[in-house]
C-alpha positions as CSV (number, residue, x, y, z in Angstrom):
1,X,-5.3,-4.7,15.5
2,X,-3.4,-4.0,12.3
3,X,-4.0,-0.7,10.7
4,X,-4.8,-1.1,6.8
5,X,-3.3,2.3,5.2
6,X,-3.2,3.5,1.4
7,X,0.0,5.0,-0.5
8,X,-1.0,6.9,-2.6
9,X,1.0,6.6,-6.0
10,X,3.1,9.2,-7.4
11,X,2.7,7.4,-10.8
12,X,-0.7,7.7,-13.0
13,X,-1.6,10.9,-11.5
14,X,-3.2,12.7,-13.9
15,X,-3.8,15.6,-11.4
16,X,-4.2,17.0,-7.8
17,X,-7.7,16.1,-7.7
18,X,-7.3,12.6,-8.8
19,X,-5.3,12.2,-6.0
20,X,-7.7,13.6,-4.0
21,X,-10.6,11.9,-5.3
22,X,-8.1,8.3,-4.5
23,X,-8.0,9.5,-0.7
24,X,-11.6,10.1,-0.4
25,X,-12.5,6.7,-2.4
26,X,-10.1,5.6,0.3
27,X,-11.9,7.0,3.2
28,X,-15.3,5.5,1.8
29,X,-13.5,2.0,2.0
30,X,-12.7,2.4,5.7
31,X,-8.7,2.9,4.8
32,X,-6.9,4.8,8.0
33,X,-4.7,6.9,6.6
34,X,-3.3,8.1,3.1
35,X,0.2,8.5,2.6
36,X,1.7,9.9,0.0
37,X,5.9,10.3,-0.6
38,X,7.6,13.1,-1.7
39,X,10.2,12.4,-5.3
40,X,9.1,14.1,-8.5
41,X,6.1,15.2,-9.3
42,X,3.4,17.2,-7.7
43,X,4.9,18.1,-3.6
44,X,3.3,16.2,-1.0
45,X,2.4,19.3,1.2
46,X,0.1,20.9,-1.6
47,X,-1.3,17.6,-2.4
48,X,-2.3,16.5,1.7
49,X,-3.6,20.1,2.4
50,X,-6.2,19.6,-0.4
51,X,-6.7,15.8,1.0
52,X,-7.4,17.8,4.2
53,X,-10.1,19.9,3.1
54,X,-11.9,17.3,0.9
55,X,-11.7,14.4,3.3
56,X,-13.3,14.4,7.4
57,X,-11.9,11.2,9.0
58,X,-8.9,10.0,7.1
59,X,-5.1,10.2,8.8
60,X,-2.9,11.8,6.2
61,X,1.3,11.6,6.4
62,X,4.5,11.9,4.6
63,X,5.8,9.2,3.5
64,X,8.2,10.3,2.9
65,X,9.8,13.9,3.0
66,X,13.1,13.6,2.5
67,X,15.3,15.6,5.4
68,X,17.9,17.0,2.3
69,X,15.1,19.1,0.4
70,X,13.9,21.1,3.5
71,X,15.3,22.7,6.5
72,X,14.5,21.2,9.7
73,X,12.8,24.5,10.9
74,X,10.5,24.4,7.6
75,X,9.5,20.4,7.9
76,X,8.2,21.4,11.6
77,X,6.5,24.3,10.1
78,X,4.7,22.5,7.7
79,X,4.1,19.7,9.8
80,X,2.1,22.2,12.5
81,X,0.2,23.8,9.8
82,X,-0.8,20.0,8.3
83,X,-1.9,18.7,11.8
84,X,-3.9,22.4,12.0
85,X,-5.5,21.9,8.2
86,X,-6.2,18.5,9.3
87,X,-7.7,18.7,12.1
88,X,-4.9,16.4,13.8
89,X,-5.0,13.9,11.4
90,X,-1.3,14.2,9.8
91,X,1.9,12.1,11.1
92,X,5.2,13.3,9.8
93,X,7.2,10.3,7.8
94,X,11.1,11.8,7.1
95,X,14.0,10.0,5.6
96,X,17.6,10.6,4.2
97,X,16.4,8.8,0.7
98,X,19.0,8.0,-1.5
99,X,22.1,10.3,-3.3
100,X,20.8,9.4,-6.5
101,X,17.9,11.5,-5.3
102,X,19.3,14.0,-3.0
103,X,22.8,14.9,-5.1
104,X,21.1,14.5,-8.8
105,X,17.4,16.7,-7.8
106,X,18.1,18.3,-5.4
107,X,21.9,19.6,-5.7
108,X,22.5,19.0,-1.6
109,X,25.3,16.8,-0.6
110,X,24.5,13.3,1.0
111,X,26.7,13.4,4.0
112,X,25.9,11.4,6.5
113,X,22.3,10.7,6.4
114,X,21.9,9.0,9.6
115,X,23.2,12.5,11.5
116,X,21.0,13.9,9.2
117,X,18.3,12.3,10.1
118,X,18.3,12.0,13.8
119,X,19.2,15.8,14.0
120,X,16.3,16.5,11.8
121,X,13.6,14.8,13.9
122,X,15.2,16.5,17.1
123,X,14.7,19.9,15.9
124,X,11.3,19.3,14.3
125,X,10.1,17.9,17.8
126,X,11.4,21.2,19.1
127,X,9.9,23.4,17.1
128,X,6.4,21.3,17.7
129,X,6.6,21.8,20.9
130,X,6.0,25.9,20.4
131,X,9.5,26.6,22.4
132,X,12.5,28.5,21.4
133,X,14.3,26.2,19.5
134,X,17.8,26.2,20.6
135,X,20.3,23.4,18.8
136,X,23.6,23.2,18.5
137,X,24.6,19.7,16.0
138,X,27.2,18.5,13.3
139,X,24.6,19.8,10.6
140,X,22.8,22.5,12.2
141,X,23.3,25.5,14.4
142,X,19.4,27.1,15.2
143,X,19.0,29.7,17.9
144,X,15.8,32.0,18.4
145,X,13.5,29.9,16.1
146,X,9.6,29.8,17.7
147,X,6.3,29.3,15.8
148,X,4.6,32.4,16.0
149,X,1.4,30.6,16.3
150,X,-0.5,28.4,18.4
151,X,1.4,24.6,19.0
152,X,-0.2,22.1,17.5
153,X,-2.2,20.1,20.4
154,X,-1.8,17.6,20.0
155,X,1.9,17.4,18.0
156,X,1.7,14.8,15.0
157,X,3.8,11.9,15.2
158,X,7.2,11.5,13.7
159,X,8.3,8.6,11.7
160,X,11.7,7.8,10.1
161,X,12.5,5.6,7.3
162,X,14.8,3.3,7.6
163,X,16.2,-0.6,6.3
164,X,19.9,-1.0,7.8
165,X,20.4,-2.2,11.6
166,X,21.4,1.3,12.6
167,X,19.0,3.6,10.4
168,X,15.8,1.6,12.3
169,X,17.9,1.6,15.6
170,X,17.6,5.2,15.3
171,X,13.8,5.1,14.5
172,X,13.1,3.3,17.5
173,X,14.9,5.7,19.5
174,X,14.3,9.2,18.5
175,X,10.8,9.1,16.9
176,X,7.4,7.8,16.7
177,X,7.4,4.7,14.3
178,X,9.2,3.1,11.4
179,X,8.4,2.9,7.6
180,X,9.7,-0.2,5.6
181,X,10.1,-0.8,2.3
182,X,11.0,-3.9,0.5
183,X,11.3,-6.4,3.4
184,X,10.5,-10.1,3.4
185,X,8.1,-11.6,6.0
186,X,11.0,-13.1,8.0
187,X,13.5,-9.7,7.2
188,X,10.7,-7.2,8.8
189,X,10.6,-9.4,11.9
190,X,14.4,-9.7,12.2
191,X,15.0,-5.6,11.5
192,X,12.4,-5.1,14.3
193,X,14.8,-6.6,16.9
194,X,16.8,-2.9,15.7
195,X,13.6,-1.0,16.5
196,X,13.2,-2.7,19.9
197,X,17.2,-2.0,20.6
198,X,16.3,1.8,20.1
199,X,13.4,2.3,22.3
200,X,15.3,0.6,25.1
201,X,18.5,2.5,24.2
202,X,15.7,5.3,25.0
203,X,14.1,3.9,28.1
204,X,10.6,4.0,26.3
205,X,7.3,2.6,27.7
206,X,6.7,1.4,24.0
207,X,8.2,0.3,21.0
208,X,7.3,2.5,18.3
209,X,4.9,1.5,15.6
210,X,6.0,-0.3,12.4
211,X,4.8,0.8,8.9
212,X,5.3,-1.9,6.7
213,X,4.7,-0.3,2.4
214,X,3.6,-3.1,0.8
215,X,3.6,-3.4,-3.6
216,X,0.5,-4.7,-4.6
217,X,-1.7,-5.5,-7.5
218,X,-5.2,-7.4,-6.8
219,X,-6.7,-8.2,-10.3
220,X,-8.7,-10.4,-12.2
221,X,-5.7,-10.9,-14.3
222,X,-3.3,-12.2,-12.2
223,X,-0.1,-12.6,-14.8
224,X,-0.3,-8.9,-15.4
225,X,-0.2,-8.5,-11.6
226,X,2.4,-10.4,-10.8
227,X,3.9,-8.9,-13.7
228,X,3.8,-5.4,-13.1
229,X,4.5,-5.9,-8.9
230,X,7.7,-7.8,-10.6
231,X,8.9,-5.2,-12.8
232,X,8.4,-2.6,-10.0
233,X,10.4,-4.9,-7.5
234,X,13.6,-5.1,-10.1
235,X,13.1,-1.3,-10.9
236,X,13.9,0.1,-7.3
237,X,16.7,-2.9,-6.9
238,X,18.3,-2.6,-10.2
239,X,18.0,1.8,-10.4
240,X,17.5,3.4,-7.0
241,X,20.9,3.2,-5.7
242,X,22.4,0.6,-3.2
243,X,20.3,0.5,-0.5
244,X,17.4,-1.7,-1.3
245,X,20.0,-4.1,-3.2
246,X,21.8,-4.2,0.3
247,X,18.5,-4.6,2.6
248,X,17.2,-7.5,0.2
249,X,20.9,-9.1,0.5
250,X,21.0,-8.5,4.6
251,X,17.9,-10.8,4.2
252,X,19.2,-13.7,2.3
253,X,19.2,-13.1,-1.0
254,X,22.2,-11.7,-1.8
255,X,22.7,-13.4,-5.3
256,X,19.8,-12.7,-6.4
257,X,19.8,-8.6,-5.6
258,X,23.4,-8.3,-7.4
259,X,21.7,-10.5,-10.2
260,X,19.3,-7.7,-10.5
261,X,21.2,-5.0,-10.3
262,X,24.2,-6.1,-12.4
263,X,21.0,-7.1,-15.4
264,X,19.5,-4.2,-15.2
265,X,23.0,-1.7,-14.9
266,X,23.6,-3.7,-18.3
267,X,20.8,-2.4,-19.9
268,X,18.9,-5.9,-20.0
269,X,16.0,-5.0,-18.0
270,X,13.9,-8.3,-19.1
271,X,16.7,-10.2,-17.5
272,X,16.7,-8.5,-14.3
273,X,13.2,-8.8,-13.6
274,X,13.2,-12.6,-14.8
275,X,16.0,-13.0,-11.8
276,X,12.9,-12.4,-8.8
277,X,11.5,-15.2,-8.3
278,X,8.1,-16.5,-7.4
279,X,8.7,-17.3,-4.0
280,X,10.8,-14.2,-3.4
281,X,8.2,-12.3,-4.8
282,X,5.5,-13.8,-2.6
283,X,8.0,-12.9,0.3
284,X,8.1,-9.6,-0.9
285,X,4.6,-8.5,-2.1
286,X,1.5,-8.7,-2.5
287,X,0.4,-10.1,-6.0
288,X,-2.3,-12.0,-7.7
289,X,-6.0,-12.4,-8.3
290,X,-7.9,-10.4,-5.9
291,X,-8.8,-13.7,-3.6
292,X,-5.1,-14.5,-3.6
293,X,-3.8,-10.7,-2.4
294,X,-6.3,-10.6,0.3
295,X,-4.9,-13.6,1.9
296,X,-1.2,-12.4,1.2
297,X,-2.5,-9.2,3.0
298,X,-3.6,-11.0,5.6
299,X,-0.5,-13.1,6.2
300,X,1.1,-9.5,6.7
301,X,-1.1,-8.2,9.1
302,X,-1.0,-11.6,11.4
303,X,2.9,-10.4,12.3
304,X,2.8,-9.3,15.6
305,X,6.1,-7.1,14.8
306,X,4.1,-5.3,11.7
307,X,1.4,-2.3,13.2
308,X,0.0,-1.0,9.8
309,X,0.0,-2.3,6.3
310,X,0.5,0.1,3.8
311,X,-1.7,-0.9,0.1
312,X,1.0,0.5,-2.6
313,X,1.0,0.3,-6.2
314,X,3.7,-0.7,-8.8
315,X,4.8,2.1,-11.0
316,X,3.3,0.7,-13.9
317,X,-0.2,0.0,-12.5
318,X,-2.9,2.1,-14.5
319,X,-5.1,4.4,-13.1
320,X,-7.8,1.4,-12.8
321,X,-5.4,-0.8,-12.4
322,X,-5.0,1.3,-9.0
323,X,-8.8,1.6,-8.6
324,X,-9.2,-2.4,-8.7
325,X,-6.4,-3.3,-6.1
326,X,-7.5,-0.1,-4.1
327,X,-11.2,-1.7,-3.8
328,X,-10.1,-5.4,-3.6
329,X,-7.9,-4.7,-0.3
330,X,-10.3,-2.3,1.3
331,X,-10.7,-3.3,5.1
């Protein structure tokens, strides 16, 4: 059965308990897990160790921590002291993001993310596994490095982000699961065949899970839904570097996602977001009045390549805005 998840929004947070309280309204709803990312903002560690304490049955995760604004030693450190806060509830979700990101916030070179990446979830398994971590890669060089308390029992899950053939290769054969972002019904199904390659490339007994993050607005009006979910769609295409362009042209659209980006490079933002179609959009997301998004939902969940749903919100959603959609998709 498909797991219905919340992602919690790093837009219209007023503060760390209004986040909080959205987990917990979360939990009442019957919602399995809360994830929250790591950009600007308020850090996701502070922000899921007060989920932690406020909430009993929840799952809480990254999604995501990006492997260029920690060390590898650190993310498993604060992954064993989430699963401990947590009661084992947390599951790790990493990812290279993006050089617009990485180079611009954080001041880190992006240099080969997909090294990055894998060599990042190796050492974190290592140091979850409460032995002497002992690594010798193209990025790192650890010797001597042990938690000097108890192992988490058991170890939370690790998840990598991913949306080319060889980033979700890589997910299915170093860690636990998959988070995607951005893919059309037909584009998630054709990625998984990557996913599939990796755990056979690893001889596993399973394929790992797939996370699909779904945008989506569930309201009464259903222009301003589709509006906003549209807006949010052209804003990560047209500003957040190449890779979602290049995913949503690996997929079939390639006009279209060099429509958007060239518009909205140019400054003409209203053009851009006209370019996204209603079908592609309906492909994309989930949008409309909240009998229409449920059955989008549902579509999403009846893909036997698709383990979890993810309920996200467009960056220009409003705090009720986010209450509404939240309640309308409950389980």
């Amino acid at each position: 059965m498909t797991s219905r998840e919340l992602f919690l929004p790093v837009a219209a947070q007023p503060s760390v308990e209004s986040l909080v309280d959205m987990a917990k309204t979360g939990e009442e709803l019957g919602y399995e897990r809360a994830w929250l990312p790591e950009t600007w903002g308020r850090d996701a560690v502070t922000v899921l160790t007060s989920i932690a304490r406020e909430t009993d049955d929840i799952g809480i995760g990254t999604s995501i921590a990006p492997v260029y604004s920690r060390s590898p030693a650190l993310l498993g450190q604060t992954a064993a002291t989430l699963q401990e806060v947590s009661d084992g509830r947390f599951r790790l979700g990493l990812g290279p993001s993006g050089p617009i990101v990485v180079e611009n916030w954080h001041g880190v070179d992006y240099g080969n993310p997909l090294k990055r990446t894998r060599e990042t979830v190796d050492i974190v398994t290592q140091v979850l596994s409460g032995e002497t971590v002992e690594y010798d890669g193209e990025n790192f060089d650890l010797s001597g490095f042990r938690l000097r308390c108890a192992a988490p029992d058991p170890a939370p899950a690790v998840d990598v982000a991913g949306m080319g053939p060889k980033a979700v290769e890589l997910a299915g054969r170093f860690a636990d699961g998959w988070h995607a972002l951005m893919f059309t019904r037909d584009g998630v199904q054709q990625r998984h065949s990557d996913l599939e390659r990796g755990a056979e490339m690893a001889e596993k007994d399973e394929v790992p899970r797939t996370t699909m993050s779904l945008t989506c607005a569930a309201l009464e009006d259903r222009e301003r839904a589709r509006d906003i979910v549209r807006q949010h769609t052209a804003f990560y295409l047209g500003s957040m570097g190449t890779f979602y362009r290049d995913s949503l042209a690996r997929q079939g659209h390639e006009e279209t996602a060099h429509a958007v980006y060239d518009a909205w490079q140019d400054g003409n933002h209203g053009e851009a977001v006209a370019e996204i179609s209603d079908d592609l959009l309906d492909s994309l997301a989930v949008a409309g009045t909240p009998e229409e998004a449920r059955e989008q939902l549902n579509a999403w969940e009846r893909i036997d390549a698709v383990d979890a749903v993810s309920v996200s919100f467009p960056r220009e959603a409003t705090l009720e805005e986010i209450e509404a959609t939240t309640e309308a998709l409950a389980p």
